[in-house]
Backbone as a ProteinNet text record, in pm:
[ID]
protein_1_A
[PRIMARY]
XXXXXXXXXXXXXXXXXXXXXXXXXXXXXXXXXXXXXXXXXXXXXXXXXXXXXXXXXXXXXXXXXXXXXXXXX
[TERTIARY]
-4259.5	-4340.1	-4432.5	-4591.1	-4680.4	-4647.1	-4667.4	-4627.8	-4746.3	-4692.1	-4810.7	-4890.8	-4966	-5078	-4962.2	-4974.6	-4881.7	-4900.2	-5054.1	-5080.6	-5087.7	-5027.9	-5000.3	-4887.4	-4810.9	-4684.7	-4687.6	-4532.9	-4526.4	-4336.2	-4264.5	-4137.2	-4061.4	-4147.4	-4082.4	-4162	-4199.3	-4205.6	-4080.5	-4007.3	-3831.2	-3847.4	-3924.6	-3930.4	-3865.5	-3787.5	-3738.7	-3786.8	-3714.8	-3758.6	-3872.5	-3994.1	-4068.6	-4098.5	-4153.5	-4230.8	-4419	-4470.3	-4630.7	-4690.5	-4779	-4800.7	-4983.3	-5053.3	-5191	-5250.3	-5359	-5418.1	-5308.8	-5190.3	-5068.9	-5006	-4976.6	-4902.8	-4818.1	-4662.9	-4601.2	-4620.4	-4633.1	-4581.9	-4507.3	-4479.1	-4360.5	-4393.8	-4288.1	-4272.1	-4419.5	-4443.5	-4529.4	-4528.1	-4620.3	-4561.8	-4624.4	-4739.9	-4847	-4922.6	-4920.9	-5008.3	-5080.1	-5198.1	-5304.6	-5368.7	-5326.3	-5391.2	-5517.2	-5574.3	-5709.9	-5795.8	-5784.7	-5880.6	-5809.1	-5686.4	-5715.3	-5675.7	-5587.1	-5506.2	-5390.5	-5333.4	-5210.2	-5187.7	-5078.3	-5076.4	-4933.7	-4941.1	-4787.5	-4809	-4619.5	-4606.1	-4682.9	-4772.6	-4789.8	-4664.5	-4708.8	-4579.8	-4664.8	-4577.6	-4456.1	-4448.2	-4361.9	-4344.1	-4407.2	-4498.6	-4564.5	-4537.7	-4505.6	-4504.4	-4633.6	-4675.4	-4785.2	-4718.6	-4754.7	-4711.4	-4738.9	-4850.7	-4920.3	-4782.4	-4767.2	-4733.8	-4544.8	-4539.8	-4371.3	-4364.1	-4476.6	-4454.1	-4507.9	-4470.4	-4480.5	-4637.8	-4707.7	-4828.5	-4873.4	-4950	-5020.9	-5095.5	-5112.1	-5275.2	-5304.1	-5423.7	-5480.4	-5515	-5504	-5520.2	-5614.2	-5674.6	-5770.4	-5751.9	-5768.3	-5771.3	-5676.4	-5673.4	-5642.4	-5440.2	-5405.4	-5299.7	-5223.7	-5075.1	-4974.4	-4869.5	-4822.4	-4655.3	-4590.3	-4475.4	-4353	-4236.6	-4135.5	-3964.2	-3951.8	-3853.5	-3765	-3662.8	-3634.9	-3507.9	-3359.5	-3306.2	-3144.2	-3114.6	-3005.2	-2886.7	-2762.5
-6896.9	-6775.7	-6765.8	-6743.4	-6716.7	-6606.4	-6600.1	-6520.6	-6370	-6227.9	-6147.3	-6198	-6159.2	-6072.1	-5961.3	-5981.7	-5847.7	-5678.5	-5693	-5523.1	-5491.8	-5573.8	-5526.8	-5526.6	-5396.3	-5338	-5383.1	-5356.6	-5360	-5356	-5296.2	-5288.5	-5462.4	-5561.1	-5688.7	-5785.5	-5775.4	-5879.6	-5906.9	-5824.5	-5862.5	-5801.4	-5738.9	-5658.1	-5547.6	-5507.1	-5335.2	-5225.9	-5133.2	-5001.6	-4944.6	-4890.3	-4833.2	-4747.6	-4614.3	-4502.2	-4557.9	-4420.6	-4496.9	-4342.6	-4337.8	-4264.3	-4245	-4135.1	-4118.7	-4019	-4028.9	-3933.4	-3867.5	-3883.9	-3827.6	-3778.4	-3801.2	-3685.5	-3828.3	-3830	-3891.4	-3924.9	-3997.3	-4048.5	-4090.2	-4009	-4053.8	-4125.2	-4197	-4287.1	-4409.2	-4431.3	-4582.6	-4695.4	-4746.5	-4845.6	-4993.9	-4962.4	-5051	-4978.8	-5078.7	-5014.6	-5132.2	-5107.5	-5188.3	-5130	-5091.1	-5066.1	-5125	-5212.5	-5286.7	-5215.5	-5154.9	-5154.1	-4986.1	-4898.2	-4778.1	-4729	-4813	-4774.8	-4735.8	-4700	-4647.3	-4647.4	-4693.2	-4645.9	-4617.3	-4463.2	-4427.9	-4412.5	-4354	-4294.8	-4210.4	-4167.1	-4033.8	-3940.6	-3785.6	-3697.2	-3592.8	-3500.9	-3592.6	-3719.2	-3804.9	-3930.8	-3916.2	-4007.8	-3982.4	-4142.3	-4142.1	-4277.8	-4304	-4424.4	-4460.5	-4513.5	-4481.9	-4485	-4608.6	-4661.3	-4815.3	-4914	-4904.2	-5042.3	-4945.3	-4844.6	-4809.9	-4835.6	-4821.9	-4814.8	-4696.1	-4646.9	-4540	-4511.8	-4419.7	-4424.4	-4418.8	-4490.7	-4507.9	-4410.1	-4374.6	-4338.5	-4407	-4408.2	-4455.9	-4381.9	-4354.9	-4300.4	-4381.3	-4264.6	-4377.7	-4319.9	-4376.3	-4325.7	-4354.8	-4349.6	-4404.1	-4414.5	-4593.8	-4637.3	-4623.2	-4594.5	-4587.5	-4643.4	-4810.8	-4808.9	-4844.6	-4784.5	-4792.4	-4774.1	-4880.7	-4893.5	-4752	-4708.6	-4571.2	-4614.2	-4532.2	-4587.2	-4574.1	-4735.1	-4678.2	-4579.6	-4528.5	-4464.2	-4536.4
-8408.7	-8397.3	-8518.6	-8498.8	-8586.1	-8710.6	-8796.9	-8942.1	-8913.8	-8876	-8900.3	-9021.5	-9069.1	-9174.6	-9240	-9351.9	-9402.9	-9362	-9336	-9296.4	-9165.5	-9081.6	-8963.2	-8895.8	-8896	-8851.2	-8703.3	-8621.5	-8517.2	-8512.7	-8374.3	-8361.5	-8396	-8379.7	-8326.1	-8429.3	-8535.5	-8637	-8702.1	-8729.9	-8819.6	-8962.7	-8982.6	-9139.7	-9109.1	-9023.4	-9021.2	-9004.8	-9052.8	-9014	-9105.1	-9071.2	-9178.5	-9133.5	-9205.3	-9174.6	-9246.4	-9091.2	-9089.5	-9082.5	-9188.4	-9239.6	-9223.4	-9177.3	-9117.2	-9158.4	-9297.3	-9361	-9463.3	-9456.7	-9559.1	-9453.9	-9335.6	-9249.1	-9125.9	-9166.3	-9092.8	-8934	-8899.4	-8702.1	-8704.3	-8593.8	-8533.4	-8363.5	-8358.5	-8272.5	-8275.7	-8357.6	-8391.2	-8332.3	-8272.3	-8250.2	-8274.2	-8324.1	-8376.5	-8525.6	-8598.6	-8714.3	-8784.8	-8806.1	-8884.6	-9008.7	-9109.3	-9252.6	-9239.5	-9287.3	-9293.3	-9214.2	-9058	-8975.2	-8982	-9032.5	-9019	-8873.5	-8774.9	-8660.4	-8651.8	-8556.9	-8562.2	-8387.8	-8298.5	-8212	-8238.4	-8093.7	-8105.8	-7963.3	-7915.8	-7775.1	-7769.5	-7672.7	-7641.4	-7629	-7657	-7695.1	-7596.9	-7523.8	-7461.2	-7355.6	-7388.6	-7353.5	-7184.7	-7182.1	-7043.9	-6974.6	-6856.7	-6815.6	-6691.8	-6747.7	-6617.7	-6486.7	-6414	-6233	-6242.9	-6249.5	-6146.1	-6271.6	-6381	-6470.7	-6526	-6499.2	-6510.3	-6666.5	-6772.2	-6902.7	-6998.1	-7082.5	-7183.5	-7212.9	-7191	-7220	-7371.3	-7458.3	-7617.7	-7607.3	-7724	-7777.8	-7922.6	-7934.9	-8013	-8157.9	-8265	-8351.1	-8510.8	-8552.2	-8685.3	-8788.2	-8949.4	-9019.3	-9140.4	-9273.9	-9380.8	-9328.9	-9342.2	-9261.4	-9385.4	-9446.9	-9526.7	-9437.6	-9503.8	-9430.7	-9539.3	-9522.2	-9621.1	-9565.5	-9656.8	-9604.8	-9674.7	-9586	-9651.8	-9801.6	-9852.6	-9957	-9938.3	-9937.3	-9921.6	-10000	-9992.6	-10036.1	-10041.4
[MASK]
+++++++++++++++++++++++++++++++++++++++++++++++++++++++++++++++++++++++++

């Protein structure tokens, strides 16, 4: 499997859990993130499913990208 780019998040690269952070103001449920280009996609809230493809509907979001691991305890 190809190596991301470091600034681009996603559930299924193997780096873990992070919080993603948009203008200073947390998202939740993330599921794509690109720092460099200033994206963010999450679930739509509330969780909407598309009929024709039976999957979770995105939206698209822009704007200064923050990701960071949380801190153990």
């Amino acid at each position: 499997m190809k190596q991301q780019p470091s600034w681009i998040h996603h559930p299924d690269d193997g780096r873990g859990v992070r919080k993603v952070f948009l203008d200073g103001e947390e998202i939740k449920m993330a599921v794509f993130a690109d720092q460099q280009r200033g994206i963010v996609d999450r679930y739509r809230q509330p969780l909407t499913i598309d009929k024709r493809s039976q999957s979770f509907i995105t939206e698209r979001l822009h704007g200064r990208v923050e990701v960071v691991w949380p801190e153990c305890s």
